[in-house]
C-alpha positions as CSV (number, residue, x, y, z in Angstrom):
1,X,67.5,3.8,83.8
2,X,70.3,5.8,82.5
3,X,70.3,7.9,78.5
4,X,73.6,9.5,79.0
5,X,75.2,6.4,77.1
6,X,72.3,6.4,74.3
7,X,73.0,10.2,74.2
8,X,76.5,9.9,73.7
9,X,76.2,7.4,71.1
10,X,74.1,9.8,69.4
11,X,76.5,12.6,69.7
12,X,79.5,10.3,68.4
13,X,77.6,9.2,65.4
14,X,75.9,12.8,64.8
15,X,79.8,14.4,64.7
16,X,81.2,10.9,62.7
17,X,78.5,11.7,60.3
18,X,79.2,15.3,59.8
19,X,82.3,14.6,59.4
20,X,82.2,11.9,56.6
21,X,79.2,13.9,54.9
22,X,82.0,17.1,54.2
23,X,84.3,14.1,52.8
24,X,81.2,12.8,50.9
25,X,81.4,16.5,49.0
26,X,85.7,17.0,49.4
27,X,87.0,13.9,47.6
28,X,84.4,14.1,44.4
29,X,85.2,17.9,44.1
30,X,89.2,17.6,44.5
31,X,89.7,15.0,41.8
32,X,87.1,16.4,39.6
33,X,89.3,20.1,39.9
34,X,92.7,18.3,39.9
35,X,92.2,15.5,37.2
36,X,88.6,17.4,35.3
37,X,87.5,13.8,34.8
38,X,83.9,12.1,35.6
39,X,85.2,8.6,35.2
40,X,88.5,9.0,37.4
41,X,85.9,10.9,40.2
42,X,84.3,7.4,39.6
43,X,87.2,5.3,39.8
44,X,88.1,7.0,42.9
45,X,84.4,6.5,44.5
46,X,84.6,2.9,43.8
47,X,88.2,2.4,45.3
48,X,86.8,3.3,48.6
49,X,83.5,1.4,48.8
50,X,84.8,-1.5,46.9
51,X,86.8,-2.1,50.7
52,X,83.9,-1.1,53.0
53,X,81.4,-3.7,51.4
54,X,84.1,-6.6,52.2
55,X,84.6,-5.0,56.2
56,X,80.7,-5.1,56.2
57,X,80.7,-8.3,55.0
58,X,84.0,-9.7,57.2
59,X,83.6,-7.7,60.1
60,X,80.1,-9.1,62.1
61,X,82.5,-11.8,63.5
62,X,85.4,-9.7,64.6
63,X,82.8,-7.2,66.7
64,X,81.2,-10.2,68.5
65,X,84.9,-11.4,69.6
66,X,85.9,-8.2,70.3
67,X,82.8,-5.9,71.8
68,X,81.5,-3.5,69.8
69,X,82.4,-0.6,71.7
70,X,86.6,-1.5,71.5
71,X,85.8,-2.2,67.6
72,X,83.7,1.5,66.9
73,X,87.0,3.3,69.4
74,X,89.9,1.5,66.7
75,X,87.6,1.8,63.8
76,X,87.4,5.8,64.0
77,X,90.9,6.2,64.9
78,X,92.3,4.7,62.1
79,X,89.9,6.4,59.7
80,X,91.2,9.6,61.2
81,X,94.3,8.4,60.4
82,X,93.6,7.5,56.9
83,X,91.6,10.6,56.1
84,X,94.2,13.3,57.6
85,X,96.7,11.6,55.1
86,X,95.0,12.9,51.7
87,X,96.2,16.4,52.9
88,X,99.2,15.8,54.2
89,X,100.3,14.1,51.0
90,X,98.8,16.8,49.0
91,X,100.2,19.8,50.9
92,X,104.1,17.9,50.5
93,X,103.4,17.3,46.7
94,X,103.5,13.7,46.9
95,X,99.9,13.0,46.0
96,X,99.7,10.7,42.6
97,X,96.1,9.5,41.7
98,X,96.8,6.0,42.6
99,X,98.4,7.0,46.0
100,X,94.5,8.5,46.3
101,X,92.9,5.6,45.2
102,X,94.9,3.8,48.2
103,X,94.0,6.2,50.8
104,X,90.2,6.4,50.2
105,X,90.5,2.1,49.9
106,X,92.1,2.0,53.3
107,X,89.2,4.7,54.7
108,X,86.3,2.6,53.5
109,X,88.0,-0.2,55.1
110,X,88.9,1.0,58.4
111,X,85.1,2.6,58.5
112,X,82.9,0.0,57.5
113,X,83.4,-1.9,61.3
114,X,82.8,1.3,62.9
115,X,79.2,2.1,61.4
116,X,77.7,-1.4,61.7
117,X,79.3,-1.7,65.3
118,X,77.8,1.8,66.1
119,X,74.2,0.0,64.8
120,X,74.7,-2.9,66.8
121,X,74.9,-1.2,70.3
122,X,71.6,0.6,69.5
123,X,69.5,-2.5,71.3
124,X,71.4,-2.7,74.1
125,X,71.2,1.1,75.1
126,X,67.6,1.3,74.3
127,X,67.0,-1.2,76.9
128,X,69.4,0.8,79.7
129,X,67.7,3.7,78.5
130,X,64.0,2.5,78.7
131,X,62.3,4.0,75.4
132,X,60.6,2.9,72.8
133,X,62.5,1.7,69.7
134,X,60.8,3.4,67.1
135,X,61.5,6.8,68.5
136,X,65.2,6.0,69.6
137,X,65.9,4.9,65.6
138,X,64.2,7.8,64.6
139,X,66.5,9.9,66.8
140,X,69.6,8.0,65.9
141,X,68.9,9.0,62.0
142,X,67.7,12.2,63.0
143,X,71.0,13.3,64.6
144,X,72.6,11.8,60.9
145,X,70.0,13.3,58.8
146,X,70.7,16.6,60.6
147,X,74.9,16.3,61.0
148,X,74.6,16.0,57.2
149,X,72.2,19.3,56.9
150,X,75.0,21.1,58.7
151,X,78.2,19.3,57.0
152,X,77.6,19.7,53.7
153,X,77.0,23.1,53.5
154,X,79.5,23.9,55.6
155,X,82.0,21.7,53.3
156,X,80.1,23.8,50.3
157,X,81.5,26.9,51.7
158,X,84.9,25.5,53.2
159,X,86.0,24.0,49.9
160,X,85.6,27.6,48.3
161,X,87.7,29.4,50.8
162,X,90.5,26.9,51.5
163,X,90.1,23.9,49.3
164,X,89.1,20.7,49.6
165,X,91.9,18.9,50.3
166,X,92.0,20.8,53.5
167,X,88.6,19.9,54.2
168,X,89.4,16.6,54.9
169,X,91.6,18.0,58.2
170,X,87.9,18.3,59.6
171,X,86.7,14.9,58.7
172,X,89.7,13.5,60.7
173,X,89.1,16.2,63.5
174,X,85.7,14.4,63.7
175,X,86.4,10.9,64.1
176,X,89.0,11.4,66.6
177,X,85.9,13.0,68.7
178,X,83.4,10.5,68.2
179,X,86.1,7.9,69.5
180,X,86.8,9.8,72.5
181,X,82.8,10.0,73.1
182,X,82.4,6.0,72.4
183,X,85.3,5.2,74.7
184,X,84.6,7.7,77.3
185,X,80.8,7.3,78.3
186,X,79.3,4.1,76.6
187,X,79.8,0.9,79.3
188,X,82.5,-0.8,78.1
189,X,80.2,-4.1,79.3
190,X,77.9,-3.3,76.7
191,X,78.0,-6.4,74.2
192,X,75.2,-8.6,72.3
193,X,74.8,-11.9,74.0
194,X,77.4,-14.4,72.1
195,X,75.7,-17.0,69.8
196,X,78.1,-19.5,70.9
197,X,81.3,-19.7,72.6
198,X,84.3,-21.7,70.3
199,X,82.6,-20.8,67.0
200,X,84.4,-20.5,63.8
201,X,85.3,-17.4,62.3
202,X,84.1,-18.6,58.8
203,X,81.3,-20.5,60.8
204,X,80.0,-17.3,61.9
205,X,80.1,-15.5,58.3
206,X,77.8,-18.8,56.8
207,X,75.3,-18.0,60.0
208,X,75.1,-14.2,58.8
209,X,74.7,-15.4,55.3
210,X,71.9,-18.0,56.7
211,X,70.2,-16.1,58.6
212,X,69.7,-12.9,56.1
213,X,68.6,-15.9,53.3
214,X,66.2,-17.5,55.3
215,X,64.3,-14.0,56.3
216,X,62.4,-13.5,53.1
217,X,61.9,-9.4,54.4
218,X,65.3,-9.2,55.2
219,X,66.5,-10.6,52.0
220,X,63.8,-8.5,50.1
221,X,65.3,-4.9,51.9
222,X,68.7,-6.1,51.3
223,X,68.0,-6.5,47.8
224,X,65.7,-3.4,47.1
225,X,68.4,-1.2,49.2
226,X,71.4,-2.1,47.0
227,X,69.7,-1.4,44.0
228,X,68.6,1.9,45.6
229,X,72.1,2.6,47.0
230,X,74.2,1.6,44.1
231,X,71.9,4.8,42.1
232,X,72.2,7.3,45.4
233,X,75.8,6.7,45.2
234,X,76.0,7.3,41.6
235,X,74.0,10.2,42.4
236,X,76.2,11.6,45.3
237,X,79.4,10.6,43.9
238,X,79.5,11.6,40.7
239,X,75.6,12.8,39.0
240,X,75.2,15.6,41.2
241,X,79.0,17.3,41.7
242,X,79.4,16.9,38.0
243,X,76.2,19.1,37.9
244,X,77.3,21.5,40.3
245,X,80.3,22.2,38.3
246,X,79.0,22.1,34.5
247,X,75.5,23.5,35.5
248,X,75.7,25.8,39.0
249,X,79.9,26.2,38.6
250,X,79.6,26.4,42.3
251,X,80.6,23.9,45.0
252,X,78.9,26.2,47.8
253,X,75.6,25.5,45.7
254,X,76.5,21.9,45.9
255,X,76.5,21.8,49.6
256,X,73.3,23.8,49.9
257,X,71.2,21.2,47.9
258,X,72.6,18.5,50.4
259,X,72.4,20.4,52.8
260,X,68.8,21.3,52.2
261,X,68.2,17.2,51.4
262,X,69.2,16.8,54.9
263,X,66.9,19.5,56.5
264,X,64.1,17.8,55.2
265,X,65.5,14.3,55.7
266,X,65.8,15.7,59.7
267,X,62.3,16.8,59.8
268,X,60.7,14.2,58.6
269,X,62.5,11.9,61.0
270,X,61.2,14.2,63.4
271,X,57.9,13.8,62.5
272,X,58.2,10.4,62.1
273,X,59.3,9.8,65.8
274,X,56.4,11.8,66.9
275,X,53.6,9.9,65.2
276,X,55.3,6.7,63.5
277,X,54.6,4.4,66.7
278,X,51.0,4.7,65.6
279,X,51.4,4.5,61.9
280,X,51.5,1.4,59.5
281,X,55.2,0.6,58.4
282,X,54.2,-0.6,54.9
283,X,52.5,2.0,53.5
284,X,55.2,4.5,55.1
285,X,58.0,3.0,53.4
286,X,56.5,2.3,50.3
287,X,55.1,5.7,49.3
288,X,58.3,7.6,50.8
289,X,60.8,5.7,48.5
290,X,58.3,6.4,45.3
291,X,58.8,9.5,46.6
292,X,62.5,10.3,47.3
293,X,63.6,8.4,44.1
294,X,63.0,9.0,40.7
295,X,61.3,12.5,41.1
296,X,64.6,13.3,42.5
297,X,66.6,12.5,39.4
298,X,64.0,13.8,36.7
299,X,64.1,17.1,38.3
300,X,67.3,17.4,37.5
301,X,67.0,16.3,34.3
302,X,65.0,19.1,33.4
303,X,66.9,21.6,34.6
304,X,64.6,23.6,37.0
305,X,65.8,26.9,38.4
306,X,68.1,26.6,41.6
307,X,65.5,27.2,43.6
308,X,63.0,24.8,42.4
309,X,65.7,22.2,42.9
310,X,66.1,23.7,46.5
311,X,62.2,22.7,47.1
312,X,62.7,19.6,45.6
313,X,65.7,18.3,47.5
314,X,63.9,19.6,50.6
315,X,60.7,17.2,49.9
316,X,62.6,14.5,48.7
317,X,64.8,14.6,51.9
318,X,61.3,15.0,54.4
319,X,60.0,11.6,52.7
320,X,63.5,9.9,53.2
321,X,63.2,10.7,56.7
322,X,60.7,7.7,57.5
323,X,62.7,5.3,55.6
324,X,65.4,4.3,58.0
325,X,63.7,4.4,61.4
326,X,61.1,2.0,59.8
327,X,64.0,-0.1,58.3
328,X,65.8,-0.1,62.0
329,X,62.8,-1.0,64.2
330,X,61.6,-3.8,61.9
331,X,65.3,-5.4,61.5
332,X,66.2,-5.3,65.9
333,X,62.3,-6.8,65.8
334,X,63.3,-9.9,63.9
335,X,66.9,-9.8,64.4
336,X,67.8,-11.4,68.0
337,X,70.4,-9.6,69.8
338,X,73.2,-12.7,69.7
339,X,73.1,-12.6,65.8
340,X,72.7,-8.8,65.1
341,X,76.4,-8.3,64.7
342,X,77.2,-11.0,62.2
343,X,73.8,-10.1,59.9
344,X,74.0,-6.6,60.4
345,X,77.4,-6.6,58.7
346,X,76.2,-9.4,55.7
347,X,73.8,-6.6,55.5
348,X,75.3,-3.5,55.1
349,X,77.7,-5.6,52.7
350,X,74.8,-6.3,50.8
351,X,73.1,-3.0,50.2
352,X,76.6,-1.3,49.6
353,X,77.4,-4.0,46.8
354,X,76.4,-2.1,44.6
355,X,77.7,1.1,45.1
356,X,81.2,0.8,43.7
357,X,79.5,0.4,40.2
358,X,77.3,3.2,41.1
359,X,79.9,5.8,41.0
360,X,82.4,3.8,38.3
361,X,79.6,3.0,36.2
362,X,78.0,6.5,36.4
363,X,81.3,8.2,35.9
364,X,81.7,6.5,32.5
365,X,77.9,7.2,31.6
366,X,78.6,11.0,32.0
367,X,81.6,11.1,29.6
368,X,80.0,8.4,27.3
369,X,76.3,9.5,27.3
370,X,76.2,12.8,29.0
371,X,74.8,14.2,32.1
372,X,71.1,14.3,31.1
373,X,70.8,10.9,29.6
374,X,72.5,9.2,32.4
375,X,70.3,11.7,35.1
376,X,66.8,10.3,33.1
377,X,68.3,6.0,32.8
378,X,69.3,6.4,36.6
379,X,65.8,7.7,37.6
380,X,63.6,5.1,35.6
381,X,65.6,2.3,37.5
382,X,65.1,3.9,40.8
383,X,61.8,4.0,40.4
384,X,61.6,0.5,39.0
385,X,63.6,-0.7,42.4
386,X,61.2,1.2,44.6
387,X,57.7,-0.8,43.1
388,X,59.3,-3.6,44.7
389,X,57.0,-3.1,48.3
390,X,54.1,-2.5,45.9
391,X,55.0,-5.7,44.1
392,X,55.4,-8.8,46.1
393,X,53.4,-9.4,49.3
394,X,56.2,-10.1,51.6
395,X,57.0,-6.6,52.4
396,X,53.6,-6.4,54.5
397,X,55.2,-8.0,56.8
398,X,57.2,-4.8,57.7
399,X,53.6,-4.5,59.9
400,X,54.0,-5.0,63.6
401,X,52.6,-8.7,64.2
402,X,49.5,-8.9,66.6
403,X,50.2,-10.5,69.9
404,X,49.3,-14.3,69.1
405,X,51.2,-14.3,66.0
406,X,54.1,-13.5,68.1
407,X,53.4,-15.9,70.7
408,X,53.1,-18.3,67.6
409,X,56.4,-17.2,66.5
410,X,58.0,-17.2,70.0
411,X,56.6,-21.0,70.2
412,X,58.3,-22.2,67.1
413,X,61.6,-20.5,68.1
414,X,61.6,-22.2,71.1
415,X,60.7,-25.9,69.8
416,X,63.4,-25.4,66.8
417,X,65.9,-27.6,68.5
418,X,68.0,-28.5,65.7
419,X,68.8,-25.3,64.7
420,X,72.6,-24.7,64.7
421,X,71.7,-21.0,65.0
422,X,71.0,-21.5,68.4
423,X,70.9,-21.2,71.9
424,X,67.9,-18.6,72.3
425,X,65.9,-18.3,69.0
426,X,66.4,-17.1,65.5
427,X,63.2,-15.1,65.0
428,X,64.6,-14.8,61.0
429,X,62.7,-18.3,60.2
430,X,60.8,-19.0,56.7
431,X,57.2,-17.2,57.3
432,X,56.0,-19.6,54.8
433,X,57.2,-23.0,56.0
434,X,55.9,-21.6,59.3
435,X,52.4,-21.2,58.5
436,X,52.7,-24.1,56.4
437,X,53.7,-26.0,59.5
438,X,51.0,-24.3,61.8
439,X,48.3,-25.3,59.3
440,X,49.5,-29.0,59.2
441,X,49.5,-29.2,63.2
442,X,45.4,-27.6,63.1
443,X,44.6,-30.6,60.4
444,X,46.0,-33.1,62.3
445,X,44.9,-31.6,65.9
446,X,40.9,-31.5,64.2
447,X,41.4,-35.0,63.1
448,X,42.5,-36.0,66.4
449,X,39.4,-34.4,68.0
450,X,37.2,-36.2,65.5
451,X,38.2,-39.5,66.6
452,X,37.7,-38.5,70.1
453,X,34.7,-37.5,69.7
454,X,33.6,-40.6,67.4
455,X,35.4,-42.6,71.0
456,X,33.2,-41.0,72.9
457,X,30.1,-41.6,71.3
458,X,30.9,-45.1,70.5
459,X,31.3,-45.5,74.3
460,X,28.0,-44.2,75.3
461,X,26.0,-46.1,73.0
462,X,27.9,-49.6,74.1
463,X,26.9,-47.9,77.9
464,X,23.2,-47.1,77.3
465,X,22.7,-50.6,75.6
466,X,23.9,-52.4,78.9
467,X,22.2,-50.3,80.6
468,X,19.2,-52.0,78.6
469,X,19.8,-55.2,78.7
470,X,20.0,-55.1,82.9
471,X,16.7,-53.7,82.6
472,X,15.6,-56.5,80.8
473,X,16.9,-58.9,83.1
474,X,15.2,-57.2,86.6
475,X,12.2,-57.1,84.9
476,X,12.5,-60.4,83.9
477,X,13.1,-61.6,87.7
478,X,10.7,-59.4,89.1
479,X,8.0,-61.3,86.8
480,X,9.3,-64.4,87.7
């Protein structure tokens, strides 16, 4: 048993995270203060996740070929790279607002690999590490939740003393360590088992694409999540720094309120790693998403004192604290370890898909509709999204399964022999056709036993009537 490398990977994606969390405030409050323009902020916003939902979505493949240790090392270099360019360019002049939009594009796509490869070597160091997966996902989002309660407000407070621009020298600072952390104390053997050797690149994207179709819960959180994200980064992007500047006229203020959204987010993971094991998943998830959403936006919408929006972003953050340790521990349940690299990335494509008209189509709602109205139409969709659990039934499958269903499962994997998904199993099968199946086989084993049975009896009557008719016959003799 050995946690350094779990530890380490904790480390690198606390500092990665605190890093990209004082970006997440930097490049929203530099064009909004160089250009004074919502829909350009949004423009911007969508030029850089527009490229990280296509690495998400191309990049599963290219971390089972090449490891995902070797892909999370490259991936943070280059992003360090990318992001130390915005003030270079800016401090020699040369910064136009398209050269901008190209930076942040070539950001997103060099960190996209990076974050899903980061996810993917979760499994494999839980096992060297021997604890329980619920509280290792709960401490690898507690060290985000709390790298973003300490990097926003410190970006807050950087931005007004030396600008944001120069902010971004941080951010770079910070993938350059998380690199060095990856590289230097995670096994460079540590891989997910290969689904096949000789495959296809574009044979491995349809198997992501597959795989997340056929999982009716998996499919159903993709779809619920970019719904929810395309609003949060709306929200993040372009709703909330608009606010701090019309409304608070401080950016300082703007990294306290994420800053406080990530205290409570921290301590609710927290909590959650303590007593989650022994909790439900479904009701967890479902009431925390009611209650990080829309009570978030209308809050604002109303305009409550700074402090009362302190409180607020406090709650909502404690109640987003369960969300992603549930989300983790139910996808490596029913994810297997050969195909988490390929799904995780259709994945994080998926719930990121939205995002780009988050921030572009928020940006244009501020200047068209104003602040409020887009705040309150933002809100009743996020709460709309986040009835979904309530909704359909397939989300109470989020539940740990009992021991024979996952025998039963385990069977069916292992009898699926035309699957092209194979060698091992694909636990992501059709719950439906399953049971549908199982039900079937029960029919046909009872009528089975019936005819036995009717057998069986047949041959005992057919046993005890010659069993008669020889008693006949010695009687018979005897009287003779």
């Amino acid at each position: 048993m050995s946690r350094r490398p779990l530890t380490a990977l904790l480390a690198a994606n606390a500092v990665s995270t605190a890093g990209t969390s004082m970006t997440l405030l930097a490049i929203p409050w530099f064009v909004l203060q160089t250009t004074g323009s919502a829909a350009q902020t949004g423009i911007v916003g969508a030029c850089e996740t527009v490229p990280l939902v296509l690495a998400a979505a191309l990049g599963g493949p290219v971390i089972d070929r090449l490891g995902a240790r070797r892909v999370t090392v490259v991936s943070d270099l280059l992003s360090a790279v990318g992001v130390a360019l915005v003030p270079l360019l800016h401090a020699t002049g040369g910064l136009r607002f398209w050269q901008l939009c190209l930076v942040v594009a070539a950001v997103g796509l060099f960190r996209a690999p990076g974050d899903t490869a980061r996810h993917v070597m979760v499994p494999g160091l839980v096992r060297l590490a021997e604890v329980p997966m619920e509280r290792a996902t709960s401490a690898y989002d507690g060290v985000s939740r709390g790298a973003r309660m300490v990097g926003a407000p410190l970006a807050g407070a950087l931005i007004a003393a030396v600008g944001p621009a120069d902010v971004l020298v941080v951010d770079a600072l910070t993938f350059v360590v998380s690199a060095l952390l990856v590289w230097r104390y995670v096994p460079a053997s540590l891989r997910p088992a290969a689904a096949q050797a000789g495959e296809g690149y574009l044979v491995q994207l349809r198997e992501g694409l597959r795989a997340v179709r056929r999982d009716r819960l998996i499919a159903g959180i993709t779809a619920m999540l970019l719904v929810t994200n395309m609003l949060d980064a709306a929200w993040a992007g372009v709703l909330l720094p608009v606010y701090a500047r019309d409304v608070l006229d401080s950016s300082v203020a703007l990294g306290v309120l994420f800053g406080c959204f990530g205290a409570g987010a921290l301590a609710g993971t927290v909590l959650y790693s303590a007593v989650g094991p022994r909790l439900p998943r479904w009701p967890v998830y479902t009431v925390a998403f009611l209650l990080v959403g829309a009570p978030r936006f209308l809050t604002f919408v109303v305009e409550l004192p700074y402090p009362a929006l302190l409180v607020t972003s406090v709650l909502a953050g404690a109640a987003a604290g369960a969300l992603n340790p549930v989300l983790s521990a139910v996808e490596f349940e029913r994810i297997p370890d050969h195909l988490q690299s390929r799904i995780f990335g259709v994945m994080t494509a998926g719930v990121l898909a939205g995002a780009p008209v988050g921030v572009l189509v928020g940006g244009l709602a501020v200047e068209r509709a104003g602040l409020r109205t887009t705040l309150a139409g933002a809100g009743l969709l996020y709460l709309l999204a986040t009835l979904a659990p309530v909704v359909f039934p397939v989300w109470r499958q989020m539940d740990r399964p009992s021991a024979p269903e996952e025998r039963r499962r385990a069977d069916g994997v292992q009898r699926d022999e035309h699957d092209p998904l194979e060698p091992g199993a694909l636990a992501v099968e059709d719950d439906e056709e399953r049971d549908d199946h199982g039900e079937h086989q029960h029919r046909d084993e009872e009528r089975r036993q019936h005819q036995r049975e009717a057998r069986a009896d047949q041959g005992r009557d057919e046993h005890q009537d010659g069993r008669e008719d020889e008693g006949d016959l010695d009687r018979a003799l005897q009287d003779h």
